[in-house]
N, C-alpha and C positions, 0 to 999 in steps of 0.2 A: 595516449595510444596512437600510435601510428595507423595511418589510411586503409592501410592494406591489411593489418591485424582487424581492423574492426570491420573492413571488408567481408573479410573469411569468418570471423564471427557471428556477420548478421546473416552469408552463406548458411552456416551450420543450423543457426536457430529459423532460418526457415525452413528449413528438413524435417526440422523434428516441429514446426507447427502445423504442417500439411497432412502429418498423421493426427493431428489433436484436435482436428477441427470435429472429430466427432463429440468432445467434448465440451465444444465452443458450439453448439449451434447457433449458426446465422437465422437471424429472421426471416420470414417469408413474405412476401407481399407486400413489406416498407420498403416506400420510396426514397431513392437517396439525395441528399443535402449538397449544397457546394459550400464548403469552407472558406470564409473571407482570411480569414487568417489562422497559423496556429500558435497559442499564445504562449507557451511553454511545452514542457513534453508529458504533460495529464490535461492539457484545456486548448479548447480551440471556438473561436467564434464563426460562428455559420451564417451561411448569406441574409437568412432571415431575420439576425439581430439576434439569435439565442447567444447566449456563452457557456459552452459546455464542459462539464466536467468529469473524467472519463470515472467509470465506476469501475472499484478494485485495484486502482494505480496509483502509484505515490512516486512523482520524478523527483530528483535533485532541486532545487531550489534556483532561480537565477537571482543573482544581486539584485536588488534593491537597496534606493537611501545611501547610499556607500558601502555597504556588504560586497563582500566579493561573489562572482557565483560558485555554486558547490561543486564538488567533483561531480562530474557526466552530468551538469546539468545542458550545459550549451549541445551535448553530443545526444539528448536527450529530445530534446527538442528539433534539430536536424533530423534525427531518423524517425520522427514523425510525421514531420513535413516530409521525406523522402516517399514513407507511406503513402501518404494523403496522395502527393505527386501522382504516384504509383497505379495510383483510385482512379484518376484523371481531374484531380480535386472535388471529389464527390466520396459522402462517407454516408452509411444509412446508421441511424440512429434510433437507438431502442432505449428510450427513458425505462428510470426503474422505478419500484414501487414506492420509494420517497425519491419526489421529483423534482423536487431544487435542494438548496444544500441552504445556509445562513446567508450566504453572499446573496442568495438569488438565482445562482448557476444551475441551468439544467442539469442533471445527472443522468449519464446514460454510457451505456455499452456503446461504442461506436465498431464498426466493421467494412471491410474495405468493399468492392462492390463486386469483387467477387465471393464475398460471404465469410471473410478471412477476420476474425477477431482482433483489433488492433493490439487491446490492451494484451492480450497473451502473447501478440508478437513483442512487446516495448518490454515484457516481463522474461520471454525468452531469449533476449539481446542484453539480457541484466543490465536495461537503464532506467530500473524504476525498483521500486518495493508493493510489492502484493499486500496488501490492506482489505480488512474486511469490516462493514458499517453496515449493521442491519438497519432496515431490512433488506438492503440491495444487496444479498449474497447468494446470487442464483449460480454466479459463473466461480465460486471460491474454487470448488477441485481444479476446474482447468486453469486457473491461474495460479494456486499452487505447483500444478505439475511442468507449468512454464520456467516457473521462478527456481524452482527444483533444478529442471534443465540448466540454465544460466550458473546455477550455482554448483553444481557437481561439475561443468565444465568450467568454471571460471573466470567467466563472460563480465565485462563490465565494473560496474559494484564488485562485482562477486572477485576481482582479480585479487584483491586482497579483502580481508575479511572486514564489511563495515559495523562488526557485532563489537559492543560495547559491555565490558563491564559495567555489574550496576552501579557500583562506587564512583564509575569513572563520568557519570551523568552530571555534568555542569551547568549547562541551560536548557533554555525549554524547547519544545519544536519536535520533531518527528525523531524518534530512533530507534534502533535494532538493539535490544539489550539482553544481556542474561544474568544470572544470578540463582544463590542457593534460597530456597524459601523456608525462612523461618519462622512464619504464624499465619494461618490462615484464620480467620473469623468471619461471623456474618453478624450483622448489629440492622438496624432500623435503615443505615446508610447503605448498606449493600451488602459483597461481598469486599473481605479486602486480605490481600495475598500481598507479606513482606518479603522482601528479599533483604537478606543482611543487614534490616538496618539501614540503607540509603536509598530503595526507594519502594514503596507502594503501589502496588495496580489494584484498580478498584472495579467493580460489576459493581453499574446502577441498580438500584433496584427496580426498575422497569425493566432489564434484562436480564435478571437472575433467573427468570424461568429457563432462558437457553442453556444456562449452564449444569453442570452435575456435580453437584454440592459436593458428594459422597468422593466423585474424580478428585475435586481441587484439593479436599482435605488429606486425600493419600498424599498429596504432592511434597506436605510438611518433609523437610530434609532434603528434596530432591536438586537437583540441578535444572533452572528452565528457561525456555528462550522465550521475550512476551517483545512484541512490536505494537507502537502507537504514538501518539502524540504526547507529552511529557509535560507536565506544568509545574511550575515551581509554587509550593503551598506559602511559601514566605512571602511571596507578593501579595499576593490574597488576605494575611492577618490573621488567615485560620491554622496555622502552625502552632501545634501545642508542645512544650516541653517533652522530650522523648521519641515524639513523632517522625519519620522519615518529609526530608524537606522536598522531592521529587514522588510526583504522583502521576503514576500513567492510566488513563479509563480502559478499561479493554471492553472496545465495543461487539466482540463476537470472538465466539471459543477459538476460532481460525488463527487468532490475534497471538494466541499463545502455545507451546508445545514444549514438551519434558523430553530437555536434552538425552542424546544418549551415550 
């Protein structure tokens, strides 16, 4: 993308974030951070030695190892750090109700210091993917209706479609996918919703309460869009004859929706 289109781009989605912030409420009375660095465009480390990890946002990837980086990753991370800049490198941070993640990483909402939600800005500049992980899903509407923004205009990601056939899932890792659902069940293991025969989403069963059973089961025949992390069962040993060899967890009903 050219300077100037992403200029007017990031113009536009701050328009429509200055109306949304009633949906983003800023915290009151937390004091703000200086950011030593920003480590991609979802993590940044803070002067105090935290490394934080933004809740509700999923950027592009940068290379590592020899990988190349992913589309909008490197433009994902600049208009972070442009943010942060913006802050005067100070960002106030509101950990969520699970407060490190497996790394260690703090998890938290961060906002700029005039009370301006980051993450819904990065989601309304479509350089990220809107992701939901209970129990941090306090801010899901307004980062839906960010991400919504971005993609009804065309922003970013959004410029061409990063939605994936289920078929077309090859390895593992984060993606946007859809597919017709042809078996829903619930067993000892969870919930589990096939799509075509290539790939599986599964509700733990620590999370079947959030879900509605009665919902998912209409879904049989329908057409649906499910986002999350993707794991290949063949690495694992646990691939049985028959089974779909890609398995997505969906960790909150947010994660999924019946195309229309």
């Amino acid at each position: 993308m050219k300077k100037a289109s992403l200029a007017g781009a990031f113009f536009v989605s701050a328009i429509w974030l200055s109306g949304a912030q009633a949906f983003c409420p800023a915290p009151v009375g937390v004091p703000s951070v200086a950011v030593q660095r920003v480590v991609d465009g979802d993590t940044v480390r803070l002067s105090d030695g935290r490394s934080v990890r933004m809740i509700g946002l999923n950027t592009p990837e940068l290379g590592k190892q020899g990988r190349s980086d992913e589309p909008f990753a490197v433009a994902a991370r600049q208009r972070l750090q442009a943010l942060i800049d913006d802050s005067g490198g100070q960002v106030v941070v509101l950990p969520g109700k699970q407060a490190k993640d497996h790394y260690g990483r703090t998890l938290a909402h961060l906002y700029n210091v005039s009370g301006a939600n980051l993450e819904a800005q990065m989601l309304a500049d479509g350089l990220g993917f809107q992701v939901a992980v209970a129990p941090n899903v306090d801010l899901v509407a307004c980062q839906q209706a960010a991400e919504r923004s971005a993609r009804q205009a065309g922003r970013g990601l959004w410029r061409q479609s990063p939605v994936l056939k289920a078929e077309q899932i090859q390895r593992s890792g984060f993606a946007v996918l859809s597919g017709r659902v042809s078996k829903v069940q619930r067993n000892r293991g969870g919930i589990w919703i096939e799509l075509q025969g290539a790939v599986v989403l599964r509700v733990a069963p620590n999370l079947v309460g959030q879900f509605d059973m009665a919902r998912l089961q209409a879904l049989q025949g329908r057409q649906i869009e499910a986002r999350g992390w993707v794991v290949d069962r063949s690495r694992r040993g646990g691939l049985q004859a028959g089974q779909p060899r890609w398995l997505l967890p969906l960790t909150d009903p947010a994660m999924m929706r019946s195309s229309r």
